[in-house]
C-alpha positions as CSV (number, residue, x, y, z in Angstrom):
1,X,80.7,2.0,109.2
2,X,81.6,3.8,112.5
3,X,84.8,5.2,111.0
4,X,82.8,7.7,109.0
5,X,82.4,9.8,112.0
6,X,86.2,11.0,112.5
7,X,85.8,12.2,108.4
8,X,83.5,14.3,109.5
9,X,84.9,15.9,112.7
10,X,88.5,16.3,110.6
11,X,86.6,20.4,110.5
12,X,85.6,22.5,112.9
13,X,86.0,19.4,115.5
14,X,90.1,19.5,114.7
15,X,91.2,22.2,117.1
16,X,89.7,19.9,120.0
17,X,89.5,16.5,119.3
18,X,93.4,16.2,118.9
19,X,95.7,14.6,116.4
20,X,93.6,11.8,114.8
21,X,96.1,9.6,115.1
22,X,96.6,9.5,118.8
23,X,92.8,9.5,119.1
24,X,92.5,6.3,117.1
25,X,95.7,4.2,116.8
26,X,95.1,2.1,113.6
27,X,98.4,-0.3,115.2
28,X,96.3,-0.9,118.3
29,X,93.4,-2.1,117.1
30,X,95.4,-4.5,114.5
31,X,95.9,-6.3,118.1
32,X,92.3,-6.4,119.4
33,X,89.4,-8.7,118.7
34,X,86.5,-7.1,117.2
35,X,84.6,-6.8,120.0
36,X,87.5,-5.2,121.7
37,X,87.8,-3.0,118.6
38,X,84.3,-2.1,117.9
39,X,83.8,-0.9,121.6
40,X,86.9,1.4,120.8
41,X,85.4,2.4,118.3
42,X,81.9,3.3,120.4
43,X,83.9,5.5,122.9
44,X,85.5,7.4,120.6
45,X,82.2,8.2,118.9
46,X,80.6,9.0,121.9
47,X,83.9,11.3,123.1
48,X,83.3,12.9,119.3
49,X,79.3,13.4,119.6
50,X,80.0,15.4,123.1
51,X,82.7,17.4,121.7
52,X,80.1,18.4,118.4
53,X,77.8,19.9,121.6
54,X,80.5,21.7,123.0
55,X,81.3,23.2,119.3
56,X,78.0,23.8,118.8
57,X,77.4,25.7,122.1
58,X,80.2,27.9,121.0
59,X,79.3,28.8,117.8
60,X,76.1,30.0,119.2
61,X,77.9,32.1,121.8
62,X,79.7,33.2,119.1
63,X,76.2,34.2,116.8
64,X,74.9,36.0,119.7
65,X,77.9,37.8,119.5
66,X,77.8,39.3,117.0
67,X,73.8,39.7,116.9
68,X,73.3,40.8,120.6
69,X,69.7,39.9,120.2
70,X,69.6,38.7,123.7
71,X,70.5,42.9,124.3
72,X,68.0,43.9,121.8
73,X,65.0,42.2,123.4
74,X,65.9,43.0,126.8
75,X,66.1,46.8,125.6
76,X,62.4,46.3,123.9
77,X,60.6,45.5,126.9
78,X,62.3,48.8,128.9
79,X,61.2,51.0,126.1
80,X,57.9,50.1,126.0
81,X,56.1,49.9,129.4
82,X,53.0,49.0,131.0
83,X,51.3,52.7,130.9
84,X,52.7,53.3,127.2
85,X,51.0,49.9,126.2
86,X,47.7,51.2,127.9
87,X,47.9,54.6,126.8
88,X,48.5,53.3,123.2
89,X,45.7,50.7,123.4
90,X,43.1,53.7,124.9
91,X,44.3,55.7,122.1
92,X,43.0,52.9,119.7
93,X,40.2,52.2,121.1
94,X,39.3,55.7,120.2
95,X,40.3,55.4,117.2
96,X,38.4,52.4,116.2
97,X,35.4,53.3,117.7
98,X,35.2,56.7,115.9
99,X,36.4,55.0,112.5
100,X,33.0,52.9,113.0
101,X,30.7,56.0,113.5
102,X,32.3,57.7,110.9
103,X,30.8,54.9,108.8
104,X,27.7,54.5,110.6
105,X,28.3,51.3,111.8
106,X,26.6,50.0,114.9
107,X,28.2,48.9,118.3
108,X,27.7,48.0,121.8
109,X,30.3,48.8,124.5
110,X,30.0,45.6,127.1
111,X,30.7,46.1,131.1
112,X,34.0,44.2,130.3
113,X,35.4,46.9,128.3
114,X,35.2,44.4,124.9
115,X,33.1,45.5,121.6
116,X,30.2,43.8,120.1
117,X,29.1,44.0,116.3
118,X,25.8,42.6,115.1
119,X,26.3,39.8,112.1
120,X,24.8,43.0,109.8
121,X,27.7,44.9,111.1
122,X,30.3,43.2,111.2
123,X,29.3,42.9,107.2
124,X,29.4,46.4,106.8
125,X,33.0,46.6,108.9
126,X,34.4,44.2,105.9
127,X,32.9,45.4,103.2
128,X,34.5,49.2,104.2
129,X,37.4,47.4,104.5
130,X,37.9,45.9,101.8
131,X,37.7,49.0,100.0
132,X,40.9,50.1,101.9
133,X,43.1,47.2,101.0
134,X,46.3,47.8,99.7
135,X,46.6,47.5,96.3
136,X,47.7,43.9,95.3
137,X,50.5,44.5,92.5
138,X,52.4,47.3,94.1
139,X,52.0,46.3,98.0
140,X,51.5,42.6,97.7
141,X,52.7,41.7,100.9
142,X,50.5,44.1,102.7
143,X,47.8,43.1,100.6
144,X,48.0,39.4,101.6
145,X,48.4,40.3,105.4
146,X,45.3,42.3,105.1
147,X,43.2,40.1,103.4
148,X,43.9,37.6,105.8
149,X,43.2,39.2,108.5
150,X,39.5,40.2,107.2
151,X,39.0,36.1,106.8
152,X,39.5,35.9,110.1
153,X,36.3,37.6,110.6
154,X,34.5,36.7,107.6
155,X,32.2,33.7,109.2
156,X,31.7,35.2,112.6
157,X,28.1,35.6,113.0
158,X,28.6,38.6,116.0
159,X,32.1,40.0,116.3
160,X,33.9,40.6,119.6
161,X,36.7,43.3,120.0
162,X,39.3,43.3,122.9
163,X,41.3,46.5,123.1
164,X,42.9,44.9,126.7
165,X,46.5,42.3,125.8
166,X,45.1,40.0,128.4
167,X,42.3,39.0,126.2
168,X,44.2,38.4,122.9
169,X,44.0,34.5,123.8
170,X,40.2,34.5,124.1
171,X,39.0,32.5,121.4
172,X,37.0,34.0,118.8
173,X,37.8,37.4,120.5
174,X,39.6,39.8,117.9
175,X,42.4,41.9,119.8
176,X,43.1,44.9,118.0
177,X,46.6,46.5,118.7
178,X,48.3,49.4,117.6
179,X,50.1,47.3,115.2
180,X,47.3,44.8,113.8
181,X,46.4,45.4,110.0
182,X,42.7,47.2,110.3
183,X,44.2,50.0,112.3
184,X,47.0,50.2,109.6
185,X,43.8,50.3,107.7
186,X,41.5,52.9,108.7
187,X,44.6,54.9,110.3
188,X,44.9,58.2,108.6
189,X,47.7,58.4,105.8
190,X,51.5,59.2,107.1
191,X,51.6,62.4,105.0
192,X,48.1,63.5,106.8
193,X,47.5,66.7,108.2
194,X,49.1,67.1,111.2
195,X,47.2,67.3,114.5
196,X,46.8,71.1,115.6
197,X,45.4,71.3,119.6
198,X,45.5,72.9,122.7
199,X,46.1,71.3,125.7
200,X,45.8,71.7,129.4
201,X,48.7,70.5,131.6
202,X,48.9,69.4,135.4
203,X,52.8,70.4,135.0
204,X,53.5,72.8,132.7
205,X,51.9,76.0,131.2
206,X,51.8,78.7,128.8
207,X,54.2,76.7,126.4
208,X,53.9,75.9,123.2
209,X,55.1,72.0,121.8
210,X,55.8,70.3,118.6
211,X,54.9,66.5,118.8
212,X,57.1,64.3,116.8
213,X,58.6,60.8,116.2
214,X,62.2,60.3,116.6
215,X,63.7,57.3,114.3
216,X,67.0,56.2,115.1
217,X,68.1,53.9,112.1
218,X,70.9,51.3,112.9
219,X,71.0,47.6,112.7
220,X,68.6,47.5,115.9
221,X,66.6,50.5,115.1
222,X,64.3,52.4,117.7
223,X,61.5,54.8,117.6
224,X,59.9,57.0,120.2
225,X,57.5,59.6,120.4
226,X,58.8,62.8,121.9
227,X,57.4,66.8,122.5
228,X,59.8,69.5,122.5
229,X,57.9,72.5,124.6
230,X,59.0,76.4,124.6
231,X,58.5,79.1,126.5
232,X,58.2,82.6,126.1
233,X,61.3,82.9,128.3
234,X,63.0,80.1,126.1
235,X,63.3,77.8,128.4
236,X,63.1,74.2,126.1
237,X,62.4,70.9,127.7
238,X,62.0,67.2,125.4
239,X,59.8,64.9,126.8
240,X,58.5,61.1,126.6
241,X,55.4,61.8,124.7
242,X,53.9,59.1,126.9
243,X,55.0,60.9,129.7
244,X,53.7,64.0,128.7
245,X,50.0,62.8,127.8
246,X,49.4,61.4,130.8
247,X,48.8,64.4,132.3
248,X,47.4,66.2,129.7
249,X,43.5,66.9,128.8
250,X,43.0,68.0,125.0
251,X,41.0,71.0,124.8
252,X,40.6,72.3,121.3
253,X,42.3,72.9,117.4
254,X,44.5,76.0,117.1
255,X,44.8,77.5,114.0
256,X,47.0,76.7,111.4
257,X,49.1,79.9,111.3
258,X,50.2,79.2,114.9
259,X,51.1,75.9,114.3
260,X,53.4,77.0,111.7
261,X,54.8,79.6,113.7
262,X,55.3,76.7,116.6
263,X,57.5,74.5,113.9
264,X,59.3,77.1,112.9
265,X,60.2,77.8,116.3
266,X,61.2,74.7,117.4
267,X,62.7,73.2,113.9
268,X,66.1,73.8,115.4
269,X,65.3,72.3,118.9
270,X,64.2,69.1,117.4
271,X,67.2,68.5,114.8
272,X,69.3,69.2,118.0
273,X,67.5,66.4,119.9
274,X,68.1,64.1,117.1
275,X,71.7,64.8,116.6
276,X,71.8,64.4,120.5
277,X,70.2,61.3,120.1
278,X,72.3,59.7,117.8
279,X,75.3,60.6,119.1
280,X,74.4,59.0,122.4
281,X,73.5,55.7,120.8
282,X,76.5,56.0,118.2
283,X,78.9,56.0,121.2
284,X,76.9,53.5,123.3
285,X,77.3,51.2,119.9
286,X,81.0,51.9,119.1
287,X,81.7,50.9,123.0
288,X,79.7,47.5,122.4
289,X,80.9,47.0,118.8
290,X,84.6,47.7,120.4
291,X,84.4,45.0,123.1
292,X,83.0,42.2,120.5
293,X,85.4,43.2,117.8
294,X,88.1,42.6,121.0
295,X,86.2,39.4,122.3
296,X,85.8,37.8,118.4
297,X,89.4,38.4,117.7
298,X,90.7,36.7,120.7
299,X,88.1,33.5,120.0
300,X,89.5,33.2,116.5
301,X,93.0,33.9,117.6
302,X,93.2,30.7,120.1
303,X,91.0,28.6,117.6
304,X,94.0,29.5,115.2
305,X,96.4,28.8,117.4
306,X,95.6,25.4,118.8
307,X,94.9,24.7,114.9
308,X,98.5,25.2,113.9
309,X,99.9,23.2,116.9
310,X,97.8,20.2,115.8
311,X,99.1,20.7,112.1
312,X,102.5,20.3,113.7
313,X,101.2,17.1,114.9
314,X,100.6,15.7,111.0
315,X,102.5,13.6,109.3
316,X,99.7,12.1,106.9
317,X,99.7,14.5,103.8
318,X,96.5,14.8,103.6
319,X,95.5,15.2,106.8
320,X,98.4,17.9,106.7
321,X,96.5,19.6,103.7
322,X,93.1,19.2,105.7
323,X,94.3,21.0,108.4
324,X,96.2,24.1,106.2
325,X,92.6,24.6,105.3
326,X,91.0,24.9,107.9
327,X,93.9,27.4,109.2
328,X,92.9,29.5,106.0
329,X,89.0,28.6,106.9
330,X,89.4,30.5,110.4
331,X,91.1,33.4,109.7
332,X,88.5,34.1,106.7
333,X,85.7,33.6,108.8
334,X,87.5,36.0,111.4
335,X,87.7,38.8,108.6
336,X,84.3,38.2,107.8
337,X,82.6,38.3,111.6
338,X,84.3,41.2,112.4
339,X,83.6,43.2,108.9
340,X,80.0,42.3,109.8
341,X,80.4,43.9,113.1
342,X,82.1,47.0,111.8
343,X,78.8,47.6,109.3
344,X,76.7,48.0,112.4
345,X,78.9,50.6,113.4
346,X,76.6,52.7,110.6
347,X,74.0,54.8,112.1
348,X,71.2,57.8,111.0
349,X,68.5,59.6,112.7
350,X,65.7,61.2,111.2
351,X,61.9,62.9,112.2
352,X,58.9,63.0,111.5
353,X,56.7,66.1,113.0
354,X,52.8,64.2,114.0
355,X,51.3,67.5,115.2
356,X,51.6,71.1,117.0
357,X,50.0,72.0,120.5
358,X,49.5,75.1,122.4
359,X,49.2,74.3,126.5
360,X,47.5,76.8,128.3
């Protein structure tokens, strides 16, 4: 029956739909035919069904909120430009390609920039790769992602590699990224030795660096790669380590006594940069988490509002009762949104030093 609609809209729907009496009035329709009554009937459902939009329109302004993904996503794509994607793929291109000599397994390099394997070596790639899948009872979720991804390649005959993104929609092309699971594979371990080198710079000289990753860990957390360089006069400069490399040309290894002389140096300058670092995002958070605390509260406070002068409205006790909870309903889900907003208010940083470099 059409009826059932206004039970369900007694909820949410209350605050703008009205008093239910005055939107149906039962001592009208006594008086109309049934035609007259069922169209009545129609027009209020169709008043009822726009009304749900409208609610549900809010309630998604009201998600995004409090999740700011919208933010999030628009801050991904500044961090992570077009010459870091490049620089990263190059980087594993390198590392992919000297991950298959190491194992003696065969390539071509085509004029397109793409990678060919033979059917025999394309076996050998899986069968070294199997051996480095993650072990299935204490990483199975890993396990499962790696597995998959070696079925991918399992029945090609010749295997094509695509280090460039605009090539990750070829078909039966395999685009390897920084991220995809056989460079988490052949990638050396996260407690590896870290990289010891000297470089030569276009910009700076006669400096010494510590290369490290900076980990910001919040709800939204961010990573970037960073060198903090010294001189002998003490001057100290943090750069992008993007930045940086792309105008830098690896020479060769340094010792390992100067490279712990070069962390110990620069220990203090990077815990500095971290601190810095957090406490520029903390207060860029609080300001954000400030103005949707402000903008939630006031949502919820005219919700409430409007709620109460409709329950002055009621007579009907039940509908009364209806109404008293949704009151309580509201100013729950008010405590709730906004103590979910104040946990993302918590925020760490940490380090992790990848490697040590003289530049001459």
């Amino acid at each position: 029956m059409k009826l059932d609609i206004f039970e369900s809209s007694i909820g949410e729907l209350e605050p703008i739909l009205g008093d239910l009496q005055n939107r149906l009035n039962i001592a009208e329709l006594i008086h109309l035919t049934p035609q007259e009554c069922e169209q009545r009937v129609h027009l209020q459902e169709l008043a009822i069904t726009r009304e749900k939009i409208e609610i549900a329109g809010q309630t998604a302004e009201v998600e995004k909120l409090i999740n700011d993904d919208y933010r999030f996503e628009h801050e991904k794509e500044q961090w992570i430009g077009a010459e870091k994607i490049a620089y990263l793929q190059t980087q594993v291109r390198k590392l992919f390609l000297g991950f298959l000599e190491s194992q003696s397994i065969g390539y071509n390099e085509l004029k397109d920039g793409t990678v060919k394997l033979t059917s025999d070596n394309t076996k050998r790639l899986i069968a070294v790769l199997k051996d480095r899948l993650s072990d299935k009872r204490t990483q199975n979720s890993r396990y499962i992602v790696e597995r998959t991804a070696i079925q991918v390649i399992l029945r090609q005959k010749e295997l094509r590699i695509s280090f460039e993104t605009n090539n990750n929609d070829d078909f039966g092309m395999l685009f390897l990224s920084i991220a995809h699971p056989f460079i988490m594979m052949i990638a050396p371990s996260k407690n590896a030795t870290p990289l010891y080198t000297t470089l030569r710079h276009s910009h700076y000289q006669s400096m010494v660096g510590v290369i490290y990753r900076a980990d910001i860990h919040a709800r939204k957390p961010k990573s970037s790669l960073c060198i903090t360089l010294v001189n002998d006069t003490r001057t100290v400069e943090t750069l992008d380590y993007f930045d940086f490399m792309a105008h830098a040309t690896p020479s060769n290894e340094i010792s390992t006594k100067d490279a712990e002389a070069i962390k110990s140096r620069l220990m203090p300058h990077m815990m500095h940069h971290i601190e810095t670092l957090k406490s520029d995002e903390s207060e860029s958070l609080n300001r954000l988490i400030d103005v949707k605390i402000h903008s939630l509260a006031n949502y919820y406070d005219k919700k409430i509002i409007q709620a109460k002068k409709m329950e002055a409205k009621v007579t009907e006790e039940g509908v009364l009762r209806m109404r008293e909870a949704q009151i309580d309903n509201l100013i729950e889900d008010k405590r709730l949104k906004i103590a979910e907003l104040e946990k993302q208010r918590e925020i760490a940083g940490s380090f992790e030093i990848l490697g040590m470099a003289v530049i001459q």
